[in-house]
ROKE-337536 format. One record per residue: x, y, z of N, C-alpha, C, O in turn; residue number from 1. Coordinates in steps of 0.2 Angstrom, whole numbers, plus 5000, padded with zeros to 4 digits. Layout:
N
n.px  n.py  n.pz  ca.px  ca.py  ca.pz  c.px  c.py  c.pz  o.px  o.py  o.pz  num
X  Y  Z  X  Y  Z  X  Y  Z  X  Y  Z  NUM
...
//
This chain:
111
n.px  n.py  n.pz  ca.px  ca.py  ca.pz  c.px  c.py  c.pz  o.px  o.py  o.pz  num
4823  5001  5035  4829  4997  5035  4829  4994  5028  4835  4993  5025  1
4824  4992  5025  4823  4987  5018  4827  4992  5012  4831  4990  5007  2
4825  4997  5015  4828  5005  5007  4835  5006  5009  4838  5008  5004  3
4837  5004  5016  4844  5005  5018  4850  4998  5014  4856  4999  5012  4
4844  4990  5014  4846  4987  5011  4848  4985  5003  4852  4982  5000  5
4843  4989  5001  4843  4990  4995  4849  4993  4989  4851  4991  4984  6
4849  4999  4996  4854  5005  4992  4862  5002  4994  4867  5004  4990  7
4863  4997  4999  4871  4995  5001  4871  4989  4996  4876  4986  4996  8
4866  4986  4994  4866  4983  4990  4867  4985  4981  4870  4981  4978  9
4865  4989  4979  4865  4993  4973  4873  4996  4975  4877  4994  4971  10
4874  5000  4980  4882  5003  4981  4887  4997  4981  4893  4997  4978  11
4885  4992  4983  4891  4987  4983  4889  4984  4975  4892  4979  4975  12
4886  4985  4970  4890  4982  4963  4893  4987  4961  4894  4987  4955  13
4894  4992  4963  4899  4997  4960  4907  4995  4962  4908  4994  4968  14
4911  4993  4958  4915  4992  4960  4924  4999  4962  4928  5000  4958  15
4923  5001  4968  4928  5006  4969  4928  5005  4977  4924  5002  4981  16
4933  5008  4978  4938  5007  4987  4940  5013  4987  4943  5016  4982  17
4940  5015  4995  4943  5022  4996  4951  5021  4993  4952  5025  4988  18
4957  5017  4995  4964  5015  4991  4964  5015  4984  4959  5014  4980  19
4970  5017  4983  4971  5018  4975  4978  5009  4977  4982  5007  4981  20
4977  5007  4971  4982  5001  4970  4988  5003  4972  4991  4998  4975  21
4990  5006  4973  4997  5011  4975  4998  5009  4982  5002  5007  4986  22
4989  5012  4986  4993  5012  4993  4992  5004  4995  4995  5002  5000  23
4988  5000  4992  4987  4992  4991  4991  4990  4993  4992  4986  4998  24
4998  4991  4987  5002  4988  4985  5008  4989  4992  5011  4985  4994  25
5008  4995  4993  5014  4997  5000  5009  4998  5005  5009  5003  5008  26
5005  4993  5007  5003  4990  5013  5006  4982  5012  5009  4978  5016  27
5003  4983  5005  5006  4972  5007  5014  4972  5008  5017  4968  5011  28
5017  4976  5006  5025  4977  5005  5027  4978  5013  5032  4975  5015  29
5022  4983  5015  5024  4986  5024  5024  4978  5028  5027  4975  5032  30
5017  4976  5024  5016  4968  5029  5021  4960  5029  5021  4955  5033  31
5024  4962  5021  5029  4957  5020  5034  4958  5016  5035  4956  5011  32
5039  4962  5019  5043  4966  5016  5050  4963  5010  5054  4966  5007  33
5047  4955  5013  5051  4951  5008  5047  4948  5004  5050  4943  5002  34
5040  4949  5003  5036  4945  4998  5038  4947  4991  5041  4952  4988  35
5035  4941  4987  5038  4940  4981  5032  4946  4978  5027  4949  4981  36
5034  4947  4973  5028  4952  4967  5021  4947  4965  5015  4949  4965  37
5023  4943  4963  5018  4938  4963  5013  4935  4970  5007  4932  4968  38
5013  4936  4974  5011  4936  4981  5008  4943  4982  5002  4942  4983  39
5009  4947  4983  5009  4956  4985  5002  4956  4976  4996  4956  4978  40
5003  4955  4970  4999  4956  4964  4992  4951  4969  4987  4953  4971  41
4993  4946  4970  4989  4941  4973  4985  4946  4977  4979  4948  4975  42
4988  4949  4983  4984  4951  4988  4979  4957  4984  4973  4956  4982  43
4981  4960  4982  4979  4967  4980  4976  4965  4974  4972  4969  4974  44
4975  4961  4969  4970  4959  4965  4969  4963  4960  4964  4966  4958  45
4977  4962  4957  4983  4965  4949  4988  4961  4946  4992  4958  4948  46
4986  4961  4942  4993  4959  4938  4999  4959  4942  5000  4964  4946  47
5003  4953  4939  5011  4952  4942  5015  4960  4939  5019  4963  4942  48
5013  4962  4932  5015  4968  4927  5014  4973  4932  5018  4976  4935  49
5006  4973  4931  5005  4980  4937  5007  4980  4942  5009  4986  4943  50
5009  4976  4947  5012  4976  4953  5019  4978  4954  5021  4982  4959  51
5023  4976  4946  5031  4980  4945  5029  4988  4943  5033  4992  4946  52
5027  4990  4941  5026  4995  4938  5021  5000  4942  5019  5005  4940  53
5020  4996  4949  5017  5000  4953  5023  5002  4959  5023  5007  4963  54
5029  4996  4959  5030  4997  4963  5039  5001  4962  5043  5003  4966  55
5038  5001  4954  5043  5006  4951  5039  5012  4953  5040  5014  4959  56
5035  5015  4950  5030  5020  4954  5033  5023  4960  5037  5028  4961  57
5030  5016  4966  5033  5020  4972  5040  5019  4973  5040  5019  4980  58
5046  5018  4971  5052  5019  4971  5054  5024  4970  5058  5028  4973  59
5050  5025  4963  5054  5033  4960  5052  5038  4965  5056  5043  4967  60
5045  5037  4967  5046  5045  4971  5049  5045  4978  5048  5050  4982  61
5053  5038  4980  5054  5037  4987  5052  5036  4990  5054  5039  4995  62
5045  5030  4991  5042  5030  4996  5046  5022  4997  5045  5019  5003  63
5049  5019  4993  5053  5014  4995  5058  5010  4992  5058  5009  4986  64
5062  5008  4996  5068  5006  4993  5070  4999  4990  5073  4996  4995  65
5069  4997  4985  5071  4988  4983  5079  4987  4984  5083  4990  4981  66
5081  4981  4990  5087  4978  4989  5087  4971  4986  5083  4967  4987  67
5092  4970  4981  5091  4964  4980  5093  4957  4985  5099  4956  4984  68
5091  4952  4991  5095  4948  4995  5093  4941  4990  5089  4937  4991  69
5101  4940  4986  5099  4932  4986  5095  4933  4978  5097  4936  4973  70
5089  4928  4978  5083  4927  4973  5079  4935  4971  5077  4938  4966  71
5078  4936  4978  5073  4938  4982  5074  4946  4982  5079  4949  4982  72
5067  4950  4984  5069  4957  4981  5069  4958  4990  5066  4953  4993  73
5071  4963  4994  5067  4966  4999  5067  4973  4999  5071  4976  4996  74
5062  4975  5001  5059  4981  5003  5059  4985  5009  5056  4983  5014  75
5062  4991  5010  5063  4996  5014  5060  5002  5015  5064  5007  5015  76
5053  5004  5017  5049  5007  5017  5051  5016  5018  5055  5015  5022  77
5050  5021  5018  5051  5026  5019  5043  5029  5022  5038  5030  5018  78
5043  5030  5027  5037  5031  5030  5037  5038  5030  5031  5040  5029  79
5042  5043  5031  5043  5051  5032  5039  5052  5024  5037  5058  5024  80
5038  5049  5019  5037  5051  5013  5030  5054  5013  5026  5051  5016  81
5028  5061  5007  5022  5063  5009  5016  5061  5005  5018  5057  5000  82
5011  5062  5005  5004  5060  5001  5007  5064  4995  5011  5067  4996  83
5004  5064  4987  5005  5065  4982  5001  5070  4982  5004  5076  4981  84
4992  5069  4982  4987  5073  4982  4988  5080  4987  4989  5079  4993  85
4988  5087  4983  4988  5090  4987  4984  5093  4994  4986  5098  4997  86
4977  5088  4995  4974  5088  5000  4978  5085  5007  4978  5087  5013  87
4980  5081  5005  4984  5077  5008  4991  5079  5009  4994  5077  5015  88
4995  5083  5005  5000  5084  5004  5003  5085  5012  5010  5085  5012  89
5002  5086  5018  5004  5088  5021  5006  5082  5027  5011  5083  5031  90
5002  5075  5026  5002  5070  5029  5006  5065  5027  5005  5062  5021  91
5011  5062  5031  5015  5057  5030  5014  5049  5029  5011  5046  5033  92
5016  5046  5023  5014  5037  5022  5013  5034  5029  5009  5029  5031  93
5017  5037  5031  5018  5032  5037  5014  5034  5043  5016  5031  5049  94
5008  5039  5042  5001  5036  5047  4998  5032  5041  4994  5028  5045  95
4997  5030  5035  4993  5026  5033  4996  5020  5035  4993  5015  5038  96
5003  5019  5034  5006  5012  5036  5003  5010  5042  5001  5004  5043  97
5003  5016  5049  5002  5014  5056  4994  5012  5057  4991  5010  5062  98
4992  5013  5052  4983  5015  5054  4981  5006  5050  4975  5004  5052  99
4986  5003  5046  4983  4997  5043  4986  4991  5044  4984  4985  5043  100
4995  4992  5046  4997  4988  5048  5001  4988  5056  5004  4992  5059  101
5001  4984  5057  5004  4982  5065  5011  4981  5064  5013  4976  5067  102
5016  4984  5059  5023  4984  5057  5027  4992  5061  5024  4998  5060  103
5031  4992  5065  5035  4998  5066  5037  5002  5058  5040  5000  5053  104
5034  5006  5059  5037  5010  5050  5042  5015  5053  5043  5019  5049  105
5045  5016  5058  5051  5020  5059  5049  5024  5065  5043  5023  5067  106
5053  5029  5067  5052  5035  5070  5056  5030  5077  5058  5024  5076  107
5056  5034  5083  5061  5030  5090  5059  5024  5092  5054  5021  5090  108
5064  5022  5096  5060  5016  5097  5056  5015  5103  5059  5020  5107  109
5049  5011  5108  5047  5014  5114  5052  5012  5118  5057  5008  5116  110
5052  5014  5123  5057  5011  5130  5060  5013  5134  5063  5010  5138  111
//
């Protein structure tokens, strides 16, 4: 077990996560759909910059939609949208959304 400690210890200063900033960013989005950009950069542990430009990113390809309400920006998730990687290509955002956040991402409602 001591070698086992060692090596998760050696593996944890490498700094990398199965997520890419991208799905970070549109999970805290799924989670607070009215969070400021400055709050959402906070979680995910990015610049206020990167955060815009992450989340121009997922706009353009449709994975969500910004409304302005007021001050305040909201966000409208598209969960039908597909994984980018073509390993994944075939798999919709919205089992990652269902698998990390406890937010309804679409589809009927139960009842």
């Amino acid at each position: 077990m001591a070698g086992m400690a060692s090596t998760g210890e050696r593996e944890s200063t490498r700094n990398w996560t199965f997520l890419t900033n991208h799905a970070h960013v549109l999970l805290a989005i799924a989670r607070n759909p009215t969070a400021r950009l400055r709050d959402v950069a906070d979680e995910v542990g990015v610049t206020e910059r990167a955060a815009q430009a992450i989340v121009a990113d997922l706009e353009a390809g449709g994975y969500l939609h910004r409304t302005r309400v007021g001050r305040r920006n909201e966000y409208t998730l598209n969960p039908a949208g597909r994984f980018r990687h073509p390993a994944e290509a075939d798999r919709q955002v919205g089992d990652l959304l269902a698998l990390f956040t406890e937010v309804p991402v679409g589809g009927a409602a139960d009842g």
